[in-house]
C-alpha positions, 0 to 999 in steps of 0.5 A: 151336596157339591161335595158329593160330585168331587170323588165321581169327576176325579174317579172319571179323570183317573180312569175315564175310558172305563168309569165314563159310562157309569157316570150317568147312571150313578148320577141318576141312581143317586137322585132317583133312587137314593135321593141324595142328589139334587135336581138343581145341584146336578144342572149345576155342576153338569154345567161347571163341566167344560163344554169340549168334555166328554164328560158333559157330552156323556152326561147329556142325557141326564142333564136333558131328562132332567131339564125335561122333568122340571119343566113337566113340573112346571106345567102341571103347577101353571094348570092348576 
């Protein structure tokens, strides 16, 4: 699915100022709402994104929702 992520960061480097805050959000409807993404595949490439980027400062929260979520899972299987 990695090849997934190329268009969005290249349409984000063309036009950054207007696609940035769409990012998230698109990241997001993909994994949850069309399930064409993946958990460890979006972790993955938010953490290939260079650390100064605001690209990864506006993909934080995503990153964030989903670390969160995994571990939510995680607890759930250790209390069974």
């Amino acid at each position: 699915m990695q090849f997934l992520y190329f268009p969005i960061y290249d349409r984000y480097k063309e036009n950054a100022k207007d696609f940035g805050p769409i990012v998230p959000r698109l990241v997001h409807f993909l994994y949850n709402d069309l399930d064409v993404l993946e958990e460890d595949s979006i972790l993955e490439w938010a953490g290939t994104i260079d650390e100064a980027s605001e690209l990864r400062r506006i993909m934080k929260p995503v990153v964030e929702w989903l670390q969160q979520d995994s571990d939510e899972d995680e607890d759930e299987s250790e209390g069974e």
